[in-house]
SEDO-334075 format. One record per residue (C-alpha): x, y, z. Coordinates in steps of 0.5 Angstrom, whole numbers. Example, Ala and Ser with C-alpha at 12.3 -4.5 7.8 and 13.67 -1.06 7.14 Angstrom:
+-------+-------+-------+
:    xx :    yy :    zz :
+-------+-------+-------+
:    25 :    -9 :    16 :
:    27 :    -2 :    14 :
+-------+-------+-------+
//
This chain:
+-------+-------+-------+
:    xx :    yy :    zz :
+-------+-------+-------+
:     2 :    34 :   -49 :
:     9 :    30 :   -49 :
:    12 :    29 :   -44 :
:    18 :    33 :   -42 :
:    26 :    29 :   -41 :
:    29 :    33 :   -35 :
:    36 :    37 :   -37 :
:    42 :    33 :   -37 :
:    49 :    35 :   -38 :
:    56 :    32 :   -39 :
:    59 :    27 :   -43 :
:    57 :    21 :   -39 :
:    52 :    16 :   -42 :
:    49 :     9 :   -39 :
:    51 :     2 :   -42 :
:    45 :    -4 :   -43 :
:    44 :    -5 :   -36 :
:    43 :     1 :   -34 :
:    50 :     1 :   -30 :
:    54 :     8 :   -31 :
:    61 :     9 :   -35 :
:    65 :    15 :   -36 :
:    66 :    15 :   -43 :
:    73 :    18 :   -40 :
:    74 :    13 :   -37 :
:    70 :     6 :   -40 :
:    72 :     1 :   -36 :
:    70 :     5 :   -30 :
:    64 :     5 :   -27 :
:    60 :     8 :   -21 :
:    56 :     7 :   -15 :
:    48 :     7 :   -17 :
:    47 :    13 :   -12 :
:    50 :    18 :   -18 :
:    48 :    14 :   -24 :
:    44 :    19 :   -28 :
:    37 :    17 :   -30 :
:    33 :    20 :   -35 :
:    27 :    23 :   -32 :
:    19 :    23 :   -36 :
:    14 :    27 :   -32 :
:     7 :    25 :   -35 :
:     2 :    32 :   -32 :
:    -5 :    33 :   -31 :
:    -5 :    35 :   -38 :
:    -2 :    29 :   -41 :
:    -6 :    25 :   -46 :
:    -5 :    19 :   -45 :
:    -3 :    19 :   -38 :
:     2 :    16 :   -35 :
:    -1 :    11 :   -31 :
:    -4 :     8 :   -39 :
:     3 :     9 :   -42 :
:     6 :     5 :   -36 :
:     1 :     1 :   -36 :
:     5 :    -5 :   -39 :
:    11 :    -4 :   -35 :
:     9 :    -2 :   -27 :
:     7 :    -9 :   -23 :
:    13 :   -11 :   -27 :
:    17 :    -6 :   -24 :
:    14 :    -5 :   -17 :
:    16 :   -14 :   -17 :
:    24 :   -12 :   -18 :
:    22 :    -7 :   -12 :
:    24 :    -8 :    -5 :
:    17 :    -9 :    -2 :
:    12 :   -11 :    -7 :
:     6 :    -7 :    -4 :
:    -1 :    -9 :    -6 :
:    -2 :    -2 :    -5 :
:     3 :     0 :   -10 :
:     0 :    -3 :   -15 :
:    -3 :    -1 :   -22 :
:   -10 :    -3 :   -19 :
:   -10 :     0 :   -13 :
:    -7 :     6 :   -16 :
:   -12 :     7 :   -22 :
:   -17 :     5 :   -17 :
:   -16 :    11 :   -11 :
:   -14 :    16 :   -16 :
:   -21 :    15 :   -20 :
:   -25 :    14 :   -13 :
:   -21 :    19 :    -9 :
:   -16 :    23 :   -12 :
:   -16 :    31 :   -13 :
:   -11 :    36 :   -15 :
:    -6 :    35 :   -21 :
:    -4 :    28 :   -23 :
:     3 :    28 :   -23 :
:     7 :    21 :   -25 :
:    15 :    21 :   -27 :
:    18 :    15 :   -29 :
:    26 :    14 :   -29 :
:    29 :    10 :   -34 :
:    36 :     8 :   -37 :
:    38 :    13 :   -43 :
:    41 :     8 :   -46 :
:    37 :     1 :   -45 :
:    30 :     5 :   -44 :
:    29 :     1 :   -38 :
:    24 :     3 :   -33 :
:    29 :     5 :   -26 :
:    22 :     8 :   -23 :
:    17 :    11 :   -21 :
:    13 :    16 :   -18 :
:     6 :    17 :   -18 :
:     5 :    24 :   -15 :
:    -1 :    30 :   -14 :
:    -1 :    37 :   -12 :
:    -6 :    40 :    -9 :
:    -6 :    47 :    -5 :
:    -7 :    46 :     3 :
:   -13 :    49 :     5 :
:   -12 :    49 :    13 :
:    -8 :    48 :    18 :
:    -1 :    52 :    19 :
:     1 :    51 :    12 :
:    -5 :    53 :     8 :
:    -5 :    56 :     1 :
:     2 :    51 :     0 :
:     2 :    47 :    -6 :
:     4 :    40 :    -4 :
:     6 :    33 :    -7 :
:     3 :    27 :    -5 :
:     4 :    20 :    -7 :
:    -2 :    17 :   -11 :
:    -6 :    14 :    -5 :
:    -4 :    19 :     1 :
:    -6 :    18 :     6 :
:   -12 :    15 :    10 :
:   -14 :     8 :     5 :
:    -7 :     7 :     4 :
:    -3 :     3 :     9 :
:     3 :     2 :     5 :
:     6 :     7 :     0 :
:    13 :    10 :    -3 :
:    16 :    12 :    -9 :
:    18 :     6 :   -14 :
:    25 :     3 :   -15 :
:    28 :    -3 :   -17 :
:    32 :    -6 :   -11 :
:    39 :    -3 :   -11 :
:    36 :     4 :   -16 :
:    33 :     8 :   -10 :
:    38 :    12 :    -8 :
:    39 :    13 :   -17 :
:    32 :    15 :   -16 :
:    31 :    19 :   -11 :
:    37 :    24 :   -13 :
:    33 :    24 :   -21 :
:    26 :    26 :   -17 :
:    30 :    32 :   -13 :
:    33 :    34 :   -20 :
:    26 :    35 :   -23 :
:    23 :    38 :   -17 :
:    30 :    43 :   -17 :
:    28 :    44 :   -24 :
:    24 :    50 :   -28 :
:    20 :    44 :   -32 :
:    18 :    42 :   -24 :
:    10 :    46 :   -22 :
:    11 :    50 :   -17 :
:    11 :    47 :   -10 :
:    13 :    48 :    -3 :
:    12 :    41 :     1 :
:    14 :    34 :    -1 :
:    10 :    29 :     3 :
:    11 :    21 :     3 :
:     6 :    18 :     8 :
:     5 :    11 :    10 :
:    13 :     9 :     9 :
:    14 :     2 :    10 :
:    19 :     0 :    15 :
:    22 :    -4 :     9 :
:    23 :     2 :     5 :
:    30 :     6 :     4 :
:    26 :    13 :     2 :
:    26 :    14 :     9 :
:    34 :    13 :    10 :
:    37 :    15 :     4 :
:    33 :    20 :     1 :
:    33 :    25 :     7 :
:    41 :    25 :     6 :
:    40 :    27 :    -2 :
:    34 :    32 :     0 :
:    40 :    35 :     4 :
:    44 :    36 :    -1 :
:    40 :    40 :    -6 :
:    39 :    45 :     1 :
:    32 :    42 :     2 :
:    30 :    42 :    10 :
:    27 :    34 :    11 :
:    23 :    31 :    17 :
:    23 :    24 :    19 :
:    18 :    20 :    24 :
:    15 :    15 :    25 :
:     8 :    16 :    23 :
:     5 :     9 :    25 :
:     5 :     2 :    27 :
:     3 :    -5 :    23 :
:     3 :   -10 :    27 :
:     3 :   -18 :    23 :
:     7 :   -24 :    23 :
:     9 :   -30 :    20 :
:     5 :   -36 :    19 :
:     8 :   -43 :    19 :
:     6 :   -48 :    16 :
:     1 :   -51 :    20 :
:    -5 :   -48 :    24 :
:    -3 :   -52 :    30 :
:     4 :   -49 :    30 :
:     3 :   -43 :    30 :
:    -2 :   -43 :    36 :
:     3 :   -46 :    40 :
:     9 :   -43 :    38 :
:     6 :   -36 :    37 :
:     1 :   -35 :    42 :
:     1 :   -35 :    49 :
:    -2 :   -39 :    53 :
:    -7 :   -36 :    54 :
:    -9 :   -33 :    49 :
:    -8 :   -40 :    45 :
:   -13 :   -42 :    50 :
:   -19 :   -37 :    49 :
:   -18 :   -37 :    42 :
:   -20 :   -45 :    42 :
:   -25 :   -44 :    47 :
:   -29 :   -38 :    43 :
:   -28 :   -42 :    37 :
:   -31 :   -49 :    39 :
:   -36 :   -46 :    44 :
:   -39 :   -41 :    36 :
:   -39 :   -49 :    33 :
:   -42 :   -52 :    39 :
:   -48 :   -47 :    40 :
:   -49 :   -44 :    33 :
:   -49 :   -47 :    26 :
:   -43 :   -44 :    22 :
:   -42 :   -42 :    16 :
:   -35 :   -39 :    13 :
:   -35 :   -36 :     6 :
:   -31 :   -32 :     1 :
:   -34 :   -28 :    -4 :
:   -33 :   -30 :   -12 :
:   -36 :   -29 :   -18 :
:   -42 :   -34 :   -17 :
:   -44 :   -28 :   -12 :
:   -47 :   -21 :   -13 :
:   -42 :   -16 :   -11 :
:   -46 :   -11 :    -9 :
:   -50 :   -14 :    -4 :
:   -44 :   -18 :     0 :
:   -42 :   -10 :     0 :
:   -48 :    -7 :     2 :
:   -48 :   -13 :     8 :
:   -40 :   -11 :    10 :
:   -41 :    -4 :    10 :
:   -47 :    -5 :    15 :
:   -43 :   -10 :    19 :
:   -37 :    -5 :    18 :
:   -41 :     0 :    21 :
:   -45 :    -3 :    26 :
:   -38 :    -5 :    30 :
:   -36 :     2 :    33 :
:   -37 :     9 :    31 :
:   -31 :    11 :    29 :
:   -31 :     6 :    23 :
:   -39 :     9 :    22 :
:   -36 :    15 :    22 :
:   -31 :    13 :    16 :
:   -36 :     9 :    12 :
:   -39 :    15 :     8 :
:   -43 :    15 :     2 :
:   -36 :    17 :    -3 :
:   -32 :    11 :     1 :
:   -38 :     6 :     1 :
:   -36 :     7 :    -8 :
:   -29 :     6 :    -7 :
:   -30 :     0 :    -3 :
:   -34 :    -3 :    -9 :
:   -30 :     0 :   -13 :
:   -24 :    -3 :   -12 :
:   -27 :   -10 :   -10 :
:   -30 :   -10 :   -17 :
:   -22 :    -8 :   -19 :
:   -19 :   -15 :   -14 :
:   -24 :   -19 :   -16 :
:   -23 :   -19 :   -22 :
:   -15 :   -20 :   -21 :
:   -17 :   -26 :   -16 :
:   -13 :   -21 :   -10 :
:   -20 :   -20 :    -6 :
:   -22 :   -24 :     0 :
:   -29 :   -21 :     2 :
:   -29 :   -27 :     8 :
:   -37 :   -27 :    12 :
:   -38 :   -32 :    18 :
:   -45 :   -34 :    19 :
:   -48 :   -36 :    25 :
:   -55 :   -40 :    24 :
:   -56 :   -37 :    17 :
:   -55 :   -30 :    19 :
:   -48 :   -26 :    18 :
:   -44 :   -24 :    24 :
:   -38 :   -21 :    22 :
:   -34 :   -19 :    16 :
:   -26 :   -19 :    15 :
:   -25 :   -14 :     7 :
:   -17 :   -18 :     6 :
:   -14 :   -18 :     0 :
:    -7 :   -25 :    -2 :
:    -2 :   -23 :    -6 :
:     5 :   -24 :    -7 :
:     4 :   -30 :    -1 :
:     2 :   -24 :     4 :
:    -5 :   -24 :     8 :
:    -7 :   -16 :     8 :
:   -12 :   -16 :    13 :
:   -16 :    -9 :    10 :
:   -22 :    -7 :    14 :
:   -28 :   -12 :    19 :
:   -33 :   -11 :    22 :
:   -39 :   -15 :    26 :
:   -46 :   -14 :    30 :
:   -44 :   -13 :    38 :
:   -51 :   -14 :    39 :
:   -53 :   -21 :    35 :
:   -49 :   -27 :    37 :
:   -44 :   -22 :    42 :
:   -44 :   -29 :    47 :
:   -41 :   -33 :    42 :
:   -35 :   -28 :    40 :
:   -36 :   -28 :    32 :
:   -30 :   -22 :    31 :
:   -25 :   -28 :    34 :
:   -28 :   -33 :    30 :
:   -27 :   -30 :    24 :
:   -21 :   -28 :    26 :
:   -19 :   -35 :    27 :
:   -22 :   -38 :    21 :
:   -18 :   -33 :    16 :
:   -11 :   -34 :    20 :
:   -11 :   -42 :    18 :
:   -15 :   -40 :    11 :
:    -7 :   -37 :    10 :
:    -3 :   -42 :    13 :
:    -7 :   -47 :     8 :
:    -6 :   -43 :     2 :
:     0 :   -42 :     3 :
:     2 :   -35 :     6 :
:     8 :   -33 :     9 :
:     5 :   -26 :    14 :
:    -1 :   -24 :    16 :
:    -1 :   -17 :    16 :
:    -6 :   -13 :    20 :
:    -4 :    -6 :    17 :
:    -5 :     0 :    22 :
:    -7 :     1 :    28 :
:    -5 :    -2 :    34 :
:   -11 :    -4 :    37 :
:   -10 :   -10 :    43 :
:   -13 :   -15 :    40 :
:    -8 :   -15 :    34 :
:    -3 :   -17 :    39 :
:    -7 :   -21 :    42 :
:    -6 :   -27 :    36 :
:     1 :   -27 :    36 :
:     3 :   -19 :    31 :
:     9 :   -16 :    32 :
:    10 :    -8 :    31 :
:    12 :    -7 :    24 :
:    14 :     1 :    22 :
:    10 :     6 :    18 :
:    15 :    12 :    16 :
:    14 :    19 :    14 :
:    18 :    24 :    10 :
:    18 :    31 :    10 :
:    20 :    36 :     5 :
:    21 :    43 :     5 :
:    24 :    48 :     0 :
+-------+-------+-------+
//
């Protein structure tokens, strides 16, 4: 199945750099919003895929973007859509007519909702949607948003779009301007849209030294106990602190994360099924290999007491998921330590922010974060 050009009219064309010109008027040129792109839906019976035909240019892409979100990455697509994904895999890509340059992209699947007020609606959602992706939106190079948000509603107004009832984008972050322009556009096509807060992910930014950050960003308190719990673990207990590389066995450090991720509170038991146990190893083979995966343990006398599942990427500490035994070594805070312990690894290796992701649990806030806005957006027909 080739994939199918959305329909364009008039005489208007692109130059090289993808700025729009009328061929009325060739000295003129327009704001980007209205630029017309060429849009290639890549559907569930394409073959190769879009994700394979895009392969070459997709992290490039997602680096001209505004937020450069690991989560948006061709691995973390890929991975989560194998794993994870059901429904039909839709995957549009906006490019300039004339240069062919790659302006966008929006990785999609339908599904039918099968409960709730809305079941039996067919609903578009971004590849990655909704739980084990904190950060998702649509792909555009900075300044080309707006361009591609009107050439996805064009399509989705167009006989060569599925079906659909509902167009759902969770997991905005508060740097996206999905949230902020593409309401407006929905409007204008007589779409109704639904705009709200959907989370929150505290972080912070890191200076350049450890002790700077606890003085500055911590308060008086805190600073305080996170250097107690700190000396008083290396004063009663032997300490180990290791990231997992190629010179482990994969599987096994997975297996004693997910222990220790599942022992720490039932919730988190909860969520660790067998299916979401495949996807942790799945995309932590996926990161080793790209060198993003920071699979961190702390030991304390020989024994693991406490994990943190991270990723580093694009100078930013993503902090994933982490887990400890309440019951062992609970005297000597090993959850603080590690915490600790990660917070200076990303100072030293030069990261800019820390990020925690979603959820605003206190202890977040007690290391220094600030609120940092997950938006969601809603569209009807």
């Amino acid at each position: 199945m080739q994939p199918r050009p959305a329909r364009e009219e008039g005489t208007q064309f692109m130059s090289s750099d993808c700025l729009y010109r009328d061929a009325s008027a060739p000295n003129t040129t327009t704001n980007r919003v209205d630029a017309p792109l060429l849009c290639l839906a890549y559907g569930p019976d394409a073959q190769p895929d879009g994700f394979q035909v895009l392969g070459g240019e997709w992290n490039d892409l997602l680096a001209r973007s505004r937020f450069n979100s690991f989560f948006s990455t061709l691995e973390w697509q890929t991975t989560w859509w194998s794993s994870l994904g059901k429904g039909d895999l839709w995957i549009l890509a906006f490019r300039c007519p004339q240069s062919g340059e790659l302006a966008g992209v929006a990785a999609l699947f339908l599904h039918q909702i099968e409960s709730g007020p809305d079941a039996g609606r067919r609903q578009f959602n971004l590849v990655g949607c909704i739980e084990v992706s904190d950060y998702l939106d649509i792909i555009a190079a900075d300044g080309w948003e707006g361009a591609v948000h009107r050439s996805l509603l064009t399509w989705l107004s167009s006989p060569e779009a599925p079906q659909w009832d509902i167009l759902d984008l969770c997991n905005l972050p508060e740097a996206s301007l999905t949230y902020q322009i593409l309401p407006g556009i929905a409007e204008s096509f007589g779409l109704q849209v639904r705009v709200n807060q959907e989370d929150t992910a505290p972080q912070f930014s890191l200076p350049l030294r450890y002790d700077e950050y606890l003085q500055e960003q911590v308060d008086k308190k805190q600073r305080h106990e996170i250097r107690r719990k700190q000396r008083r673990a290396e004063r009663e207990a032997e300490v180990g602190f290791y990231i997992v590389d190629e010179r482990h066995v994969l599987e096994a450090e997975i297996d004693d994360f997910v222990a220790l991720q599942r022992a720490s509170r039932a919730d988190k038991a909860d969520f660790m099924t067998p299916e979401m146990r495949r996807f942790f190893l799945a995309i932590a083979r996926q990161m080793l290999e790209a060198g993003t995966l920071r699979l961190m343990f702390l030991t304390l006398n020989g024994e693991k007491a406490a994990t943190l599942f991270a990723f580093e990427y694009e100078r930013r500490f993503w902090l994933y998921n982490s887990g400890y035994d309440p019951d062992a070594y609970a005297q000597l805070s090993p959850g603080w330590v590690i915490l600790s312990y990660a917070i200076q690894y990303a100072i030293a290796t030069g990261c800019r922010v820390f990020d925690f992701m979603q959820g605003d649990e206190e202890y977040k806030y007690r290391f220094g974060a600030h609120d940092y806005k997950v938006m969601h957006v809603s569209v009807r027909r």
